[in-house]
C-alpha positions, 0 to 999 in steps of 0.5 A: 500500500502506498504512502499518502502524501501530505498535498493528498491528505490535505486535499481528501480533508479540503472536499469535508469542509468549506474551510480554508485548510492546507492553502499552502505556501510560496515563500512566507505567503499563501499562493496567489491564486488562494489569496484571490478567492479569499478577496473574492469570497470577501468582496462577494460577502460585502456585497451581499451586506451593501446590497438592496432588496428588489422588492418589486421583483420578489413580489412579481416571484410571490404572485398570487400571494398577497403582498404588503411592503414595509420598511423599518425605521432606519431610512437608509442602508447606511443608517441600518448598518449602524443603528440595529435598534431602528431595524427592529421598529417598524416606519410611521408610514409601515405602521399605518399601512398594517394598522389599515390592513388590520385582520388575523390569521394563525401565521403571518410571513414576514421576508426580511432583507436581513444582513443578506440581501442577497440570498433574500433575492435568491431563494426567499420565495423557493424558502416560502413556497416550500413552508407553504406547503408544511402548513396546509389547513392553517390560516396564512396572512398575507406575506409581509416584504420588510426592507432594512429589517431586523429579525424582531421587525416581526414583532410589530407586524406580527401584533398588527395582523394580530397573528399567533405566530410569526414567521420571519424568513430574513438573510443572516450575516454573510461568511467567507463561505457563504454569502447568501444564507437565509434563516427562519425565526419563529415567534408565538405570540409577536409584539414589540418586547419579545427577547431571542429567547423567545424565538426558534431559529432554523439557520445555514438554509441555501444550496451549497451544502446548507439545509435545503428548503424542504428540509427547513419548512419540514422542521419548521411545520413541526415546530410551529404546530407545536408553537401552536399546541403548547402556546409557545416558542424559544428555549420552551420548545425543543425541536425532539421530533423524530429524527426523519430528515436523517439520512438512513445509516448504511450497515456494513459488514466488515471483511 
C-alpha cells in the first residue's frame, strides 16, 4: 500500500469542509491564486451586506400571494448598518399601512432583507413556497416584504395582523463561505418586547451544502404546530421530533 502524501491528505480533508485548510505556501505567503478567492469570497460577502432588496421583483416571484411592503425605521442602508435598534421598529408610514390592513390569521410571513440581501433575492420565495406547503389547513396572512429589517421587525407586524405566530424568513450575516444564507425565526405570540429567547431559529438554509428548503419548512411545520399546541416558542420548545430528515445509516459488514 502506498504512502499518502501530505498535498493528498490535505486535499481528501479540503472536499469535508468549506474551510480554508492546507492553502499552502510560496515563500512566507499563501499562493496567489488562494489569496484571490479569499478577496473574492470577501468582496462577494460585502456585497451581499451593501446590497438592496428588489422588492418589486420578489413580489412579481410571490404572485398570487398577497403582498404588503414595509420598511423599518432606519431610512437608509447606511443608517441600518449602524443603528440595529431602528431595524427592529417598524416606519410611521409601515405602521399605518398594517394598522389599515388590520385582520388575523394563525401565521403571518414576514421576508426580511436581513444582513443578506442577497440570498433574500435568491431563494426567499423557493424558502416560502416550500413552508407553504408544511402548513396546509392553517390560516396564512398575507406575506409581509420588510426592507432594512431586523429579525424582531416581526414583532410589530406580527401584533398588527394580530397573528399567533410569526414567521420571519430574513438573510443572516454573510461568511467567507457563504454569502447568501437565509434563516427562519419563529415567534408565538409577536409584539414589540419579545427577547431571542423567545424565538426558534432554523439557520445555514441555501444550496451549497446548507439545509435545503424542504428540509427547513419540514422542521419548521413541526415546530410551529407545536408553537401552536403548547402556546409557545424559544428555549420552551425543543425541536425532539423524530429524527426523519436523517439520512438512513448504511450497515456494513466488515471483511
Amino acid at each position: 500500500m502506498s504512502a499518502v502524501t501530505t498535498s493528498e491528505l490535505w486535499a481528501r480533508l479540503r472536499q469535508t469542509t468549506p474551510a480554508r485548510i492546507g492553502l499552502g505556501r510560496v515563500g512566507h505567503a499563501l499562493p496567489l491564486g488562494e489569496v484571490l478567492q479569499f478577496q473574492l469570497a470577501h468582496a462577494r460577502a460585502r456585497d451581499a451586506v451593501h446590497a438592496a432588496l428588489d422588492v418589486t421583483a420578489l413580489a412579481a416571484e410571490l404572485e398570487p400571494t398577497p403582498v404588503l411592503q414595509v420598511e423599518s425605521a432606519a431610512p437608509d442602508r447606511a443608517t441600518y448598518l449602524r443603528r440595529p435598534d431602528l431595524g427592529r421598529r417598524l416606519s410611521d408610514r409601515s405602521a399605518a399601512l398594517l394598522a389599515q390592513a388590520g385582520g388575523r390569521c394563525d401565521v403571518v410571513f414576514v421576508i426580511g432583507d436581513g444582513l443578506s440581501a442577497t440570498g433574500v433575492q435568491a431563494g426567499a420565495a423557493r424558502l416560502l413556497r416550500a413552508c407553504a406547503t408544511e402548513l396546509v389547513g392553517l390560516q396564512i396572512g398575507p406575506v409581509v416584504i420588510a426592507r432594512q429589517a431586523r429579525v424582531a421587525l416581526g414583532d410589530p407586524v406580527g401584533e398588527a395582523l394580530s397573528a399567533r405566530v410569526c414567521v420571519m424568513i430574513i438573510g443572516e450575516r454573510p461568511g467567507l463561505s457563504v454569502p447568501d444564507s437565509l434563516g427562519i425565526y419563529l415567534t408565538f405570540g409577536p409584539r414589540p418586547g419579545r427577547s431571542d429567547a423567545e424565538r426558534n431559529c432554523i439557520s445555514n438554509i441555501h444550496g451549497a451544502g446548507g439545509l435545503s428548503p424542504q428540509e427547513a419548512a419540514a422542521t419548521l411545520g413541526w415546530l410551529l404546530r407545536e408553537a401552536l399546541r403548547r402556546q409557545l416558542s424559544g428555549v420552551d420548545l425543543k425541536d425532539d421530533q423524530a429524527p426523519s430528515l436523517l439520512p438512513p445509516i448504511q450497515e456494513t459488514n466488515p471483511q
